[in-house]
C-alpha positions as CSV (number, residue, x, y, z in Angstrom):
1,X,120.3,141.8,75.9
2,X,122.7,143.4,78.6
3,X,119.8,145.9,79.7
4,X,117.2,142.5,80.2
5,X,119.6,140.6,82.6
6,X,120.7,143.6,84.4
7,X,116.9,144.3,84.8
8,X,116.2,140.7,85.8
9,X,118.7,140.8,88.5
10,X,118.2,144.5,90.0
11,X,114.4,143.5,90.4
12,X,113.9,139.6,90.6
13,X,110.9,138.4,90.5
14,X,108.0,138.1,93.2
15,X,107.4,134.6,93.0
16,X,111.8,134.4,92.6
17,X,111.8,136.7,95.7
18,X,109.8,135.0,97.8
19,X,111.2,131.8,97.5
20,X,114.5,133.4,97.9
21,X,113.3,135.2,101.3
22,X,111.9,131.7,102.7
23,X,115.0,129.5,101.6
24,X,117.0,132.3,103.4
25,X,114.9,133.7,106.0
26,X,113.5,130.0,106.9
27,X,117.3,129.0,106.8
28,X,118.4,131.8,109.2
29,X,115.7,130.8,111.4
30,X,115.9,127.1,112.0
31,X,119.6,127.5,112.1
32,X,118.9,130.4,115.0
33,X,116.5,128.1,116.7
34,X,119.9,125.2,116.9
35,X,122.1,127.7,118.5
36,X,119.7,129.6,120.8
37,X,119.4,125.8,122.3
38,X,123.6,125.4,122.4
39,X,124.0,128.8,123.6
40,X,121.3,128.4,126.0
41,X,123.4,125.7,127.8
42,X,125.9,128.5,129.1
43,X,124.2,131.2,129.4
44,X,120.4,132.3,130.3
45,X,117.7,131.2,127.5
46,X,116.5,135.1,127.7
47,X,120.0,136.3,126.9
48,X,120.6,133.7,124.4
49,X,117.8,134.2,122.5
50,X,118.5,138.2,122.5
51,X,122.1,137.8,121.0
52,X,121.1,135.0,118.3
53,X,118.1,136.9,117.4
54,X,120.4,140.2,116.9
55,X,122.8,138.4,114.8
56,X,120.4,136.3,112.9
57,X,118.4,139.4,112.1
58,X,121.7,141.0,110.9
59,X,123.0,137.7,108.5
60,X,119.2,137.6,107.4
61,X,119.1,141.1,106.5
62,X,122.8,140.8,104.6
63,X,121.4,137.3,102.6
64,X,117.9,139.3,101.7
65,X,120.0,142.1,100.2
66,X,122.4,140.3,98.6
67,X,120.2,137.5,97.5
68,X,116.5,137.6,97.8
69,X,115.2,141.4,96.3
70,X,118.8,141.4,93.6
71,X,119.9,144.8,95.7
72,X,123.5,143.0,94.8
73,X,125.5,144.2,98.0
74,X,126.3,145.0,101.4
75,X,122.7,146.0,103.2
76,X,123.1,149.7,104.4
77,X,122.1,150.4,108.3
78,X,119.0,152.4,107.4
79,X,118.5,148.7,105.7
80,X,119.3,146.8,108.8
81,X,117.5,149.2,111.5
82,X,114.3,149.0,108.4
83,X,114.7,145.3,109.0
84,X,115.0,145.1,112.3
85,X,111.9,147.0,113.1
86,X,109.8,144.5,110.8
87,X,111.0,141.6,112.9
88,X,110.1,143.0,116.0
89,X,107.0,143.6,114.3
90,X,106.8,140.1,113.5
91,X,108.0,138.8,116.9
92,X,105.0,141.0,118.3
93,X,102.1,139.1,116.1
94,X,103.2,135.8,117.2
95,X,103.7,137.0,121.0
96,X,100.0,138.4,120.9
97,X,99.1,135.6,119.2
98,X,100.2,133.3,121.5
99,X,98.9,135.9,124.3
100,X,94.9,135.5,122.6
101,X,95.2,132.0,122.6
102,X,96.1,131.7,126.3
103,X,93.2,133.7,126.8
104,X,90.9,131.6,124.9
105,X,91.7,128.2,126.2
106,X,92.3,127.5,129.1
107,X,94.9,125.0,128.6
108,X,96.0,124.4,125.0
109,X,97.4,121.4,123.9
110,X,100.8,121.6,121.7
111,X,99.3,120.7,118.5
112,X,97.1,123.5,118.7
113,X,100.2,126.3,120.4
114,X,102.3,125.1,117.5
115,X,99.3,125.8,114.7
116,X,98.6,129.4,116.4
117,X,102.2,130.1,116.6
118,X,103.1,128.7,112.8
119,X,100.0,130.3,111.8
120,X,100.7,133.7,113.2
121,X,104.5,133.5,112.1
122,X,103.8,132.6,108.5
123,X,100.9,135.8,107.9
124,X,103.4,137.8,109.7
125,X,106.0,136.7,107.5
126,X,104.2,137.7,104.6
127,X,104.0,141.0,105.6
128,X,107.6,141.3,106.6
129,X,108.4,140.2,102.9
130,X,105.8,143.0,101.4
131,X,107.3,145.7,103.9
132,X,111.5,144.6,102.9
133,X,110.4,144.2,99.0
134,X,108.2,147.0,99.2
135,X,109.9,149.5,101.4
136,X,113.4,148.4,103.0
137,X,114.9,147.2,99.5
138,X,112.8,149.3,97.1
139,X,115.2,151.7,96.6
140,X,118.1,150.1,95.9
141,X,115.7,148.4,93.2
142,X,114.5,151.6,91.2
143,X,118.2,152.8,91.5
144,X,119.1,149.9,89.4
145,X,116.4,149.9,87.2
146,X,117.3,153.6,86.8
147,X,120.1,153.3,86.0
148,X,119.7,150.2,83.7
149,X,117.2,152.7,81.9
150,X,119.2,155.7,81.7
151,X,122.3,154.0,80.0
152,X,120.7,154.1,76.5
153,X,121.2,156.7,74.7
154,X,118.8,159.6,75.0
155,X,118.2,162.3,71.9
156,X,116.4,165.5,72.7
157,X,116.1,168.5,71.0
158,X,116.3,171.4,72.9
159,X,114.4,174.9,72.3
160,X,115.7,177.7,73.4
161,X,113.6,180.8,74.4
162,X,113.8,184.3,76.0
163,X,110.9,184.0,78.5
164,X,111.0,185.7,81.6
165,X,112.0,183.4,84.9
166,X,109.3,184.8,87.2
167,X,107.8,182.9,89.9
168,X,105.1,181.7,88.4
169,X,107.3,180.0,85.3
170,X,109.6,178.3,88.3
171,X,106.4,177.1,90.1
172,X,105.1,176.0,86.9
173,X,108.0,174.3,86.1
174,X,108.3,172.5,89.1
């Protein structure tokens, strides 16, 4: 029964994770957007946008690996830089985005910038949630399961014989 939970939290879910990764990530981001606006009264919007998106990137990161894909602790930098590199990633869909639909109309309305921009957020989203659960947090997820699957106990019998250890047994072997 130990083994099943222990399974269950090392590797939630996709429907568990991805609700997880919008509560959290979607959290993150409309807190982010309140403090770029407070920090943008002291300081330029360019600069405050920079520093909250570093540090919401690095709380995101921390909540996702904690939370959302069941890795259970601290995110490691390889993590964090992974993670990083998907939201720029992310921030680059939406810019181009934004960039095709200047192109294409002459002068869009709001309704329609906020539908391109949502639009282009939410696929690229999607994709930064395959490439953490995927890729970023994978490992930390087989390690579990891993070890989660090697605490039974294992029998094996083991034969022993005198065959020569030539090359082309160790290749073999390999």
């Amino acid at each position: 029964m130990e083994t099943a939970h222990s399974q269950e939290q090392a590797a939630p879910a996709a429907f568990t994770a991805f609700a997880r990764f919008v509560l959290f990530g979607g959290g993150v981001g409309i807190t982010s957007s309140f403090a770029v606006a407070a920090l943008a009264s002291w300081i330029p919007w360019v600069l405050a946008n920079a520093l909250i998106t570093v540090v919401s990137t690095l709380l995101a990161t921390e909540l996702h690996a904690r939370f959302t894909f069941g890795a259970g602790g601290q995110a490691t930098w390889r993590q964090h830089a992974q993670s990083a590199g998907s939201a720029a990633a992310a921030y680059a869909v939406t810019c181009v985005a934004m960039l095709v639909l200047q192109q294409l109309v002459a002068a869009p309305g709001a309704v329609l910038e906020q539908v391109v921009y949502l639009s282009a957020s939410a696929l690229a989203g999607v994709a930064r949630f395959a490439v953490l659960r995927l890729v970023v947090f994978a490992r930390n997820r087989s390690q579990a399961v891993r070890t989660v699957r090697t605490a039974r106990p294992v029998h094996a019998t083991v034969a022993h014989t005198a065959a020569p250890a030539g090359p082309a047994s160790l290749c073999h072997a390999a």
